[in-house]
C-alpha angles and dihedrals in degrees: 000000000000123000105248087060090048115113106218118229112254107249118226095255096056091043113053108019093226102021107102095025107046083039085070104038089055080051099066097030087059086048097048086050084045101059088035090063081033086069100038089049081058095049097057097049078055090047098049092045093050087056098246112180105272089240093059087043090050089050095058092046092053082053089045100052090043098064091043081061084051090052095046086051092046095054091037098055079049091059100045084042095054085040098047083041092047095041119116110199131012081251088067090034097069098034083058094054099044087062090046083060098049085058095055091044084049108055109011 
């Protein structure tokens, strides 16, 4: 087929507003949460080897597995808002959003 009669592919970005560029910024925002747990997890090794009292311990793991919760609800509103943004029909929409649901039910 020549190239002048070859249909090109939609990218992410024409095709759903927010798709390809909210997708990145909620990656970063995930990642930034990441390596933010990532340095309280290593606190509190520190803090455990160090012998730190267990409630204050305690204390840092509660903090800890909050902000690993943030960062599920972040990556899962991601997730409803490329599937709303990519939907088709009202139809898909909902039954987007319904998995999306099921996630949540699954593993919150």
């Amino acid at each position: 087929m020549p190239a002048s009669t070859a249909k090109p592919k939609p990218d992410a970005q024409a095709t759903a507003p927010t798709g390809g560029v909210y997708r990145a910024e909620h990656q970063r925002d995930v990642v930034n949460r990441l390596k933010r747990i990532e340095g309280q997890v290593r606190g509190l090794i520190d803090m455990v080897e160090s012998g730190r009292p267990c409630e204050d311990v305690a204390q840092q793991m509660s903090a800890a597995r909050k902000a690993m919760d943030k960062a599920f609800y972040r990556m899962m509103a991601c997730s409803v808002m490329e599937a709303v943004s990519a939907s088709q029909s009202e139809e898909e929409t909902v039954r987007e959003v319904e998995r999306s649901t099921k996630i949540l039910e699954k593993y919150a």
